[in-house]
MDTraj code that builds the backbone (N, CA, C; nanometers):
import mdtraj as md
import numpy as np

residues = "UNK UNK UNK UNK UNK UNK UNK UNK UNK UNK UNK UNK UNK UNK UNK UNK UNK UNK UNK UNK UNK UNK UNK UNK UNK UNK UNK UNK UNK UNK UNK UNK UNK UNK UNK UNK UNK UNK UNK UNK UNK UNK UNK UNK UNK UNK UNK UNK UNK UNK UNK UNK UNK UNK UNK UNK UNK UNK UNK UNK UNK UNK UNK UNK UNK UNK UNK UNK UNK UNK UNK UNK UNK UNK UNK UNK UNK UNK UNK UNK UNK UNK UNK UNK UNK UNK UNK UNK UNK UNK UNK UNK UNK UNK UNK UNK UNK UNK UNK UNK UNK UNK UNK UNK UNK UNK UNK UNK UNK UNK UNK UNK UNK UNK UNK UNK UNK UNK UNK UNK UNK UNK UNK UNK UNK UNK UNK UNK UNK UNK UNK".split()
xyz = np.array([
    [10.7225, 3.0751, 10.8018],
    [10.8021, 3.1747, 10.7331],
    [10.9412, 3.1792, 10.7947],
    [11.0422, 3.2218, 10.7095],
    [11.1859, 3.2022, 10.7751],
    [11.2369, 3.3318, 10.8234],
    [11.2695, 3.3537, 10.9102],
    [11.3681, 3.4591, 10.9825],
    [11.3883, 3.5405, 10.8141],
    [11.3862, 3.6884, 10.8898],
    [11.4401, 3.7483, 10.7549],
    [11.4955, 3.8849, 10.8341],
    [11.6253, 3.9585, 10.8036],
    [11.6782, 4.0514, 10.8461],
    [11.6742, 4.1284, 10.7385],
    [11.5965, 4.2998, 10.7464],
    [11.6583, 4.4648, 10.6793],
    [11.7501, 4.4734, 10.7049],
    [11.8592, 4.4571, 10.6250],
    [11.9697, 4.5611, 10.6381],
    [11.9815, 4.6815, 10.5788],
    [12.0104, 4.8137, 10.6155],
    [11.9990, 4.9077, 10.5379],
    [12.1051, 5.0100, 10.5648],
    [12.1431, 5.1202, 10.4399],
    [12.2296, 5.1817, 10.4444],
    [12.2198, 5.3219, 10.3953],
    [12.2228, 5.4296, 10.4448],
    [12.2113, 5.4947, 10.4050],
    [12.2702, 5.6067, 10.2879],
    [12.2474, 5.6157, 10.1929],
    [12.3734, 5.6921, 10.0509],
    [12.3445, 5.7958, 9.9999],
    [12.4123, 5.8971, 10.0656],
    [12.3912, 6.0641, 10.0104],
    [12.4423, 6.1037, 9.8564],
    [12.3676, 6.0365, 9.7754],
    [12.3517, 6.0280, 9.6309],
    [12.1888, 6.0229, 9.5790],
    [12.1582, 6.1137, 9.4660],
    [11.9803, 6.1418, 9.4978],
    [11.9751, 5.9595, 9.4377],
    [11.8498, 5.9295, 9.4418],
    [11.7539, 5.7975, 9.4142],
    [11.8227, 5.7632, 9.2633],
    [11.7843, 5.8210, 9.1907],
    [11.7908, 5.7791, 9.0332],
    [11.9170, 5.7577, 9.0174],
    [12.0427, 5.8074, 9.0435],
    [12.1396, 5.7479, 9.0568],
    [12.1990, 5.6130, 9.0915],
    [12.1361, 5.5946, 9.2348],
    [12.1534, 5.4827, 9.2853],
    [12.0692, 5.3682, 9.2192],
    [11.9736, 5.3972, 9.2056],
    [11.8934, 5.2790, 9.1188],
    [11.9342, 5.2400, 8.9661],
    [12.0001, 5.3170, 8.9138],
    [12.0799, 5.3014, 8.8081],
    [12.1686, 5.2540, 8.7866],
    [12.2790, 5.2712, 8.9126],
    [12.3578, 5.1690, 8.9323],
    [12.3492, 5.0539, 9.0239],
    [12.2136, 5.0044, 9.0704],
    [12.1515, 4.8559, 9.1043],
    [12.1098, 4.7949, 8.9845],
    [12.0940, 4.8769, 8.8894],
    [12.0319, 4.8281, 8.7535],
    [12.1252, 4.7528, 8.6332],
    [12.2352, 4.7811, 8.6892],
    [12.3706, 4.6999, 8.5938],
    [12.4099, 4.5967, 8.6476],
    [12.4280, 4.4694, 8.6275],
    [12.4891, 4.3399, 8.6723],
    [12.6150, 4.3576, 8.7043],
    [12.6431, 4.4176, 8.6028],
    [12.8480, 4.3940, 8.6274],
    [12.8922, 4.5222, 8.6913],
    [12.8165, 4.6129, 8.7751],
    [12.8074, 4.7018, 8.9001],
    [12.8267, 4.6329, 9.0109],
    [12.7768, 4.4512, 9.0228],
    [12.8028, 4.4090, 9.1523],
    [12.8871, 4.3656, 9.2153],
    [12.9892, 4.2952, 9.0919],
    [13.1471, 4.2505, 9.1855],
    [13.2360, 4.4085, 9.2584],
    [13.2080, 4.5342, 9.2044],
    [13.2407, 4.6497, 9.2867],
    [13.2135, 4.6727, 9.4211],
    [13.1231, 4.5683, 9.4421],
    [13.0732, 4.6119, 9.5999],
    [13.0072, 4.4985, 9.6665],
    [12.9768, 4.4306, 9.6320],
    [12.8779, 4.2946, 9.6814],
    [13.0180, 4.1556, 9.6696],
    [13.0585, 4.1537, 9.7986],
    [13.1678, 4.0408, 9.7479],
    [13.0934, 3.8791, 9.7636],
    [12.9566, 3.9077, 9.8338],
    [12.8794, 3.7663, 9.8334],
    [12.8721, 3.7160, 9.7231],
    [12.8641, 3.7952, 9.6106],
    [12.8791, 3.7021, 9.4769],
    [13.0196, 3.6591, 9.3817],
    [13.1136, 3.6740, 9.5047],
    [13.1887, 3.6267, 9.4374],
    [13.3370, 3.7122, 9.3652],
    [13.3967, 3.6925, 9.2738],
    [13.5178, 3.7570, 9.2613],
    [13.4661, 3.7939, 9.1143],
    [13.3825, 3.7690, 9.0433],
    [13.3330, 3.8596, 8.8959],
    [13.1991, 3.7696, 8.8993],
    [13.1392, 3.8654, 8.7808],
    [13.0422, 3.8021, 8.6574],
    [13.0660, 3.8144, 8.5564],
    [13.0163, 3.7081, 8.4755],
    [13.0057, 3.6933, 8.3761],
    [12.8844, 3.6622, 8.3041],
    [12.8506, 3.7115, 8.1611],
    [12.7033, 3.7002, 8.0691],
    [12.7641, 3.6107, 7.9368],
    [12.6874, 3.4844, 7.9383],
    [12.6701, 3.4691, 7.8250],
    [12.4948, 3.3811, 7.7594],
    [12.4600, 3.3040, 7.6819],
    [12.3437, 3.3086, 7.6460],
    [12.2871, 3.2373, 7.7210],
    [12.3580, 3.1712, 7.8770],
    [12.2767, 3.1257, 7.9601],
    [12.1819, 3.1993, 8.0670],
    [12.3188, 3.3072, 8.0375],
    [12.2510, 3.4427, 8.2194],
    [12.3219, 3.4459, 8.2564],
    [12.3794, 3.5341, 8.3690],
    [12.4712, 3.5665, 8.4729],
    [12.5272, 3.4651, 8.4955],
    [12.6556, 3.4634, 8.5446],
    [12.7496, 3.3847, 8.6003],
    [12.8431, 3.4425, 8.7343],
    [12.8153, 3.3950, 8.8416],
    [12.9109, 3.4171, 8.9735],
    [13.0466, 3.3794, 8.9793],
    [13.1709, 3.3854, 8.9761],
    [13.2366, 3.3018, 9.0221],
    [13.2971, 3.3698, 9.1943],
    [13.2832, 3.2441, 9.2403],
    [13.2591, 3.2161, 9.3769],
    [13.3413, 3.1322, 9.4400],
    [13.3905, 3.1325, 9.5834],
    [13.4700, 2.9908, 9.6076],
    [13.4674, 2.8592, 9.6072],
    [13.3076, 2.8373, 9.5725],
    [13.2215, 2.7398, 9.5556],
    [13.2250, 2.7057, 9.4237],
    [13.2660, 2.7688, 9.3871],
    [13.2461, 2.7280, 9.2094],
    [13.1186, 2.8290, 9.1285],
    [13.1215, 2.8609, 8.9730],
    [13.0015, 2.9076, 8.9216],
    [12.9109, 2.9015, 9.0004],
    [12.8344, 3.0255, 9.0179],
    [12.6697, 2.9553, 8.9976],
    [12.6569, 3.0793, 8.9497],
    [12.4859, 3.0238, 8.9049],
    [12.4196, 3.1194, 8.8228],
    [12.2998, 3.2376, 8.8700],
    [12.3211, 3.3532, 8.8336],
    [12.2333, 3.4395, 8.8985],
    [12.1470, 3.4951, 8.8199],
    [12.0620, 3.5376, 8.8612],
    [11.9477, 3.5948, 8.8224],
    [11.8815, 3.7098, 8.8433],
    [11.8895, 3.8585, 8.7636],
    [11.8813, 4.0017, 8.7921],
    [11.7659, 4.0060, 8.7815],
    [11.6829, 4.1450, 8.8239],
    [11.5949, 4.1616, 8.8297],
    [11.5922, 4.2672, 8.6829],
    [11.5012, 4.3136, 8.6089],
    [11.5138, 4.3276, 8.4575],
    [11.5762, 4.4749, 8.5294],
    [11.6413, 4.5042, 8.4434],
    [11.7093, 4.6842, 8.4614],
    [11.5449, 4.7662, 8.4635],
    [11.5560, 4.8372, 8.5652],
    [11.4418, 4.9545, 8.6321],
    [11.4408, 5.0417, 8.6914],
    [11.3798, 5.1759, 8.6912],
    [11.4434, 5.2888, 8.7390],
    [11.3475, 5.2989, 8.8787],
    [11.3091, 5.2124, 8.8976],
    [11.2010, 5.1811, 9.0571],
    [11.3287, 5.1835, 9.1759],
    [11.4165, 5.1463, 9.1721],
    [11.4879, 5.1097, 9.2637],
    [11.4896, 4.9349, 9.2964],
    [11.4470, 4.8820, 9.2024],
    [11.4038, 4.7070, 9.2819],
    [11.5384, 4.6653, 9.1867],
    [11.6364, 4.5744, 9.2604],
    [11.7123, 4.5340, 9.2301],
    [11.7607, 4.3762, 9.2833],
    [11.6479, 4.3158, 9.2445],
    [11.6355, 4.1560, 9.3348],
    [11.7093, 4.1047, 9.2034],
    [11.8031, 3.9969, 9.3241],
    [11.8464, 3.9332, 9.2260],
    [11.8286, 3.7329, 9.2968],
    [11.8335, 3.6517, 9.2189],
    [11.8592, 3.5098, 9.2844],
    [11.9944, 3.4185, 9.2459],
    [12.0027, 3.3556, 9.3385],
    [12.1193, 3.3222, 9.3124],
    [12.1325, 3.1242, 9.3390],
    [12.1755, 3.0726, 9.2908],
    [12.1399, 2.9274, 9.2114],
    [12.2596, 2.8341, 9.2920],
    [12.2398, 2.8160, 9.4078],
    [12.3836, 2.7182, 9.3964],
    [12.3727, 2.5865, 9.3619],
    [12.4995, 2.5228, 9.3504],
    [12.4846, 2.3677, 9.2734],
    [12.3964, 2.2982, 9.3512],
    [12.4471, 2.2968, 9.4713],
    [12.3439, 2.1453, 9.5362],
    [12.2540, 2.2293, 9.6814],
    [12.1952, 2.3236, 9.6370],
    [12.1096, 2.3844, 9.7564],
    [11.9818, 2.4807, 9.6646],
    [11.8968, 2.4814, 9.7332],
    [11.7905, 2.5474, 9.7306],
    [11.8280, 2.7008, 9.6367],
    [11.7309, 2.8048, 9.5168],
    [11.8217, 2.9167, 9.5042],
    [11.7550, 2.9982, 9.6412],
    [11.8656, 3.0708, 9.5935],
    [11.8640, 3.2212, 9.7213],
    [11.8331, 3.3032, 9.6735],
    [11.7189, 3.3532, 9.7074],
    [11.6569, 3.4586, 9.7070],
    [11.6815, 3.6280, 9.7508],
    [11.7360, 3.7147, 9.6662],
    [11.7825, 3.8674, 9.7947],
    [11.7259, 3.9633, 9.7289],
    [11.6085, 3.9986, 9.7742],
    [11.5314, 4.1195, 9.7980],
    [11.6417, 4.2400, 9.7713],
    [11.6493, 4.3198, 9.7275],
    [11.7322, 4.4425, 9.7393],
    [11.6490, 4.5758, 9.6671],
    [11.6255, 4.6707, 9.7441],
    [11.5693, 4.7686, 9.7072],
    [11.6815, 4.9269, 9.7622],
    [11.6308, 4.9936, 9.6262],
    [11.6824, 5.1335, 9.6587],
    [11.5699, 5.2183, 9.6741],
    [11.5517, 5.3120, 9.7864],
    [11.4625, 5.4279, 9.7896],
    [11.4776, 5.5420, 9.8309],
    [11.3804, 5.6356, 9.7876],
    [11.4458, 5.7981, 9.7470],
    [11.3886, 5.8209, 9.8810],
    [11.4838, 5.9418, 9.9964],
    [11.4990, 5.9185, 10.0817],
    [11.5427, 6.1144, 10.0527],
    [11.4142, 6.1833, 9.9949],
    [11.4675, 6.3602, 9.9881],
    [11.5946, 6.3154, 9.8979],
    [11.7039, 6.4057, 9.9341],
    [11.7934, 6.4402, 9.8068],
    [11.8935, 6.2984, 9.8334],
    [11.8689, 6.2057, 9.9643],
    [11.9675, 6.0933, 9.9722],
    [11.9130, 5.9659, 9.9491],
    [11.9524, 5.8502, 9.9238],
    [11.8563, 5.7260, 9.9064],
    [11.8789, 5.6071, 10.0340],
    [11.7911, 5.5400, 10.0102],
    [11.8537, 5.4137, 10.1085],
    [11.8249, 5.3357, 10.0533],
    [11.9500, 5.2406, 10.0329],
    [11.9434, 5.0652, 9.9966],
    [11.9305, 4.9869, 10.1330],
    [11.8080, 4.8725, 10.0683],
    [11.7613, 4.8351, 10.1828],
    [11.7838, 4.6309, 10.1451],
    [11.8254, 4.5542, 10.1964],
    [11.8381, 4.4119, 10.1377],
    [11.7800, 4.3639, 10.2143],
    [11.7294, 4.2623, 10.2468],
    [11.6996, 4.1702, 10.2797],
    [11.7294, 4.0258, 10.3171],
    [11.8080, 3.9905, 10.4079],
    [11.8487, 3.9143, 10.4179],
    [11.7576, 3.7552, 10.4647],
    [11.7648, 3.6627, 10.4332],
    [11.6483, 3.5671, 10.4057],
    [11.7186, 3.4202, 10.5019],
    [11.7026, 3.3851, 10.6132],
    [11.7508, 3.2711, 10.6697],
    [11.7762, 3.1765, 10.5682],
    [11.8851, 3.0947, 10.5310],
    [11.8249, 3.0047, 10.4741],
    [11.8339, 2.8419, 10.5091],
    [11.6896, 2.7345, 10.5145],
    [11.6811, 2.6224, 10.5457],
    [11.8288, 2.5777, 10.6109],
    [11.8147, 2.5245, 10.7224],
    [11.8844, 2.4604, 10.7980],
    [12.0541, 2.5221, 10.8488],
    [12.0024, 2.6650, 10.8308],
    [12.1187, 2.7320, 10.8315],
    [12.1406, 2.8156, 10.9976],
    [12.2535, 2.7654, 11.0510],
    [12.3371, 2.7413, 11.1896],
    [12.3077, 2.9468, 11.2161],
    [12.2810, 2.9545, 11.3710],
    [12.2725, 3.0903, 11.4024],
    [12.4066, 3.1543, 11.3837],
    [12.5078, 3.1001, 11.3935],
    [12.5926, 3.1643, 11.3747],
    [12.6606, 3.2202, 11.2085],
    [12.6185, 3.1035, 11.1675],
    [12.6193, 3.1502, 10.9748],
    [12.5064, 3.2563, 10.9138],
    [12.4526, 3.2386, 11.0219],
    [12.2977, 3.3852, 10.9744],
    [12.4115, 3.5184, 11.0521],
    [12.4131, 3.4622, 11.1738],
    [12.5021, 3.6316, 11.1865],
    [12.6070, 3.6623, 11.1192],
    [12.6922, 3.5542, 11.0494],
    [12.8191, 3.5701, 10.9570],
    [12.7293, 3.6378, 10.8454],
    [12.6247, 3.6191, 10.7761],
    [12.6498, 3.6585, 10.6442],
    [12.5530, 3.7988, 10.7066],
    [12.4897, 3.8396, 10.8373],
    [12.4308, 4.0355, 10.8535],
    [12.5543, 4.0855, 10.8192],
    [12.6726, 4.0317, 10.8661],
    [12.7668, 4.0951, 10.9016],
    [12.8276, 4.1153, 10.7683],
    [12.8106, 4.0273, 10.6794],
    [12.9030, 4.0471, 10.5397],
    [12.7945, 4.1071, 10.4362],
    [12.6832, 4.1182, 10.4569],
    [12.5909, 4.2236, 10.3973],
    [12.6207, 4.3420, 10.4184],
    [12.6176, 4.3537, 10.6013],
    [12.6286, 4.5114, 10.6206],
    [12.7505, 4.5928, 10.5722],
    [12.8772, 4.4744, 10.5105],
    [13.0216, 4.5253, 10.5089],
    [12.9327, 4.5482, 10.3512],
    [12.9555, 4.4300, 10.2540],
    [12.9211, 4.5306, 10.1138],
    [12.8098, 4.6338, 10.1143],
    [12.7480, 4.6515, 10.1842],
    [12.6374, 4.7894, 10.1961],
    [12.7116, 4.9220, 10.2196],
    [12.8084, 4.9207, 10.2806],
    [12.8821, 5.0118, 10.3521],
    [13.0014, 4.9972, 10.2418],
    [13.0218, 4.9407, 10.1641],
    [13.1607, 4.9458, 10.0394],
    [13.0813, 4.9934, 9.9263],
    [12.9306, 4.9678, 9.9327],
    [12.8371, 5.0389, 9.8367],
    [12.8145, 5.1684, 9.8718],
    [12.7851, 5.2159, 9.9655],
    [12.7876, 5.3631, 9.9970],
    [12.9103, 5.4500, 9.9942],
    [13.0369, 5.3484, 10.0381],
    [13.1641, 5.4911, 10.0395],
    [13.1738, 5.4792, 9.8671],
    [13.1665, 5.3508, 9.7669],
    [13.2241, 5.3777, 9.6373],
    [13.0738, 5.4770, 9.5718],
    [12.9508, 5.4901, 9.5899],
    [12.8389, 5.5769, 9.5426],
    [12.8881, 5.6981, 9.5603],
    [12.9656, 5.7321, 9.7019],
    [12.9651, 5.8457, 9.7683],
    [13.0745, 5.9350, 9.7269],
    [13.1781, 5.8475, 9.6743],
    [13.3048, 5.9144, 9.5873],
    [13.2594, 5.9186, 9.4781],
    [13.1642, 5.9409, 9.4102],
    [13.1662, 5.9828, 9.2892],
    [13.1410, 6.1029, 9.2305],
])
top = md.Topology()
chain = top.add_chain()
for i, resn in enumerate(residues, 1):
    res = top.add_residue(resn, chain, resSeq=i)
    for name in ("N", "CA", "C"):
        top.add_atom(name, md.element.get_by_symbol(name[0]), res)
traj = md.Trajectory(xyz[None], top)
């Protein structure tokens, strides 16, 4: 099994909120810059654009559970897999991701991307939190 890091954050916004807005695709270039600088939908599925070029992602169906997994397709690598859950946490929630080693990937590029999780987790909580 591969190394896998919780990251989690805490967002004083009740549950159903927050899972509502994990539940929209084009909610994620607002806060998740791992995917990139937009998305886009057309009759293929999601679209990243990324510095890498397109790739294609994959949402988890819109749900008021809080499960907001999505995968993500790059051209010449394995897809990536990211766990992402929201949970009701009394009147505040916590988003919780999952971060997933991936194959042949350098310790120091695993701590680069805790670190760029924990930053959009924390750009997800101050933009939830102004609202």
């Amino acid at each position: 099994m591969r190394e896998q890091r919780e990251i989690a954050v805490t967002i004083a916004r009740p549950f159903a909120e927050v899972a509502a807005f994990l539940a929209q695709p084009l909610n994620y270039p607002l806060w998740a810059a791992g995917l990139g600088s937009g998305l886009r939908h057309d009759e293929t599925g999601w679209w990243a654009r990324t510095p890498q070029g397109e790739m294609r992602v994959q949402f988890s169906e819109a749900n008021r559970d809080g499960i907001a997994d999505h995968v993500v397709y790059p051209p010449d690598a394995p897809p990536v897999v990211v766990p992402l859950r929201a949970v009701a946490r009394g009147p505040q929630s916590e988003v919780v991701l999952t971060l997933i080693r991936q194959p042949l990937m350098r310790d120091a590029d695993f701590e680069t991307d805790t670190q760029l999780v924990r930053r959009d987790l924390q750009t997800l909580k101050v933009l939830l939190e102004s609202r």
